[in-house]
N, C-alpha and C positions, 0 to 999 in steps of 0.2 A: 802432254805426252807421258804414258805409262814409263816406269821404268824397268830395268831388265829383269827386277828380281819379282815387280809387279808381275811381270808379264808372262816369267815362270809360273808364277800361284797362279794365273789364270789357266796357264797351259796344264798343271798339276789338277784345278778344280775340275777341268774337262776330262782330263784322264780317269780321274776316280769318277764321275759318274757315269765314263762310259764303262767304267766295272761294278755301277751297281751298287756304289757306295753315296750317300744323300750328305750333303755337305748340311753339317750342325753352323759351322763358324768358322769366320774368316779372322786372323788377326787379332785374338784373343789374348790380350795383357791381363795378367796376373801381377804383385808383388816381384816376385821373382823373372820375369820377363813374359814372351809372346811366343805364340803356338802360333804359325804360320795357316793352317788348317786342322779342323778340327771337321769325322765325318763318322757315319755313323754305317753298319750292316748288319742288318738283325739289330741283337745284343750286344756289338762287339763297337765299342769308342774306338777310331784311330786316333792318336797325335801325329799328323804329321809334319816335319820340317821340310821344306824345299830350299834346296842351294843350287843356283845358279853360277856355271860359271863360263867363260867363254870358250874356252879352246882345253880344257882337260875335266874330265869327265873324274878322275883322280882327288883333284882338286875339292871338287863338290864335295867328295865324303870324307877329304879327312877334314872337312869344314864343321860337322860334327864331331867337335873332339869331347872327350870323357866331362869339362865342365858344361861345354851343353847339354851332354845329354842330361848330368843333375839338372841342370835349370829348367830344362822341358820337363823333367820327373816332377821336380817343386808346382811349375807353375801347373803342370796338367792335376796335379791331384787335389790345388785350390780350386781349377773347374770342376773336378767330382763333386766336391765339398757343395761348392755352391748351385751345382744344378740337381741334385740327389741321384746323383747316378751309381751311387756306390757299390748297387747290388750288380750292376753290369762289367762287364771283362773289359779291358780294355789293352792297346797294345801302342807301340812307338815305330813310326815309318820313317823312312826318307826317301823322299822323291829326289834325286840325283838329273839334271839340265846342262847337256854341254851340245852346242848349235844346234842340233834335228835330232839329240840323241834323248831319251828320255826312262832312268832306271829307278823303277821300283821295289824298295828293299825293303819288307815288312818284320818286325818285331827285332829291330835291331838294335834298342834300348832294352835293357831288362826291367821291368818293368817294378816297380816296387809297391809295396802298400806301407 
């Protein structure tokens, strides 16, 4: 039996490719922690985190607080590192899950090099 936060990324991988975005990677550990999805459009890398939460939608996004997003900045730029993607743009999403509700917030990390 999946669990709830499985079951978001799943619900999150369907949403992006019903927009067109091609999933690179799922669950991708770094040193520094894991990148829940990892996708691609054109040129442009997403990182993005999903949080799932039951009953506030609230919730989910102050679940990205300031040291996750460094740990998503650390660990996504050991994925550049390691897959030569340097020359490509890249940005930080959060897919935000509370019951049937489902928000996507693009570039919501600043991005660093």
């Amino acid at each position: 039996m999946k669990s709830i936060g499985d079951a978001g990324e799943d619900r999150a991988v369907e949403y992006l490719q019903q927009h067109k975005l091609k999933i690179v990677e799922r669950n991708w550990s770094g040193d520094g922690g894991e990148i829940d999805i990892i996708a691609r459009y054109k040129k442009q890398i997403h990182f993005v985190e999903v949080k799932v939460r039951k009953n506030s939608m609230n919730e989910a996004w102050l679940a990205v607080s300031p040291t996750k997003q460094r740990r998503l900045q650390r660990t996504a730029q050991q994925w550049i590192q390691q897959h030569g993607q340097d020359k490509w743009s890249y940005q930080f999403d959060v897919i935000a899950i509370s019951g049937q509700t489902l928000e996507h917030r693009q570039n919501v990390v600043e991005a660093s090099t």
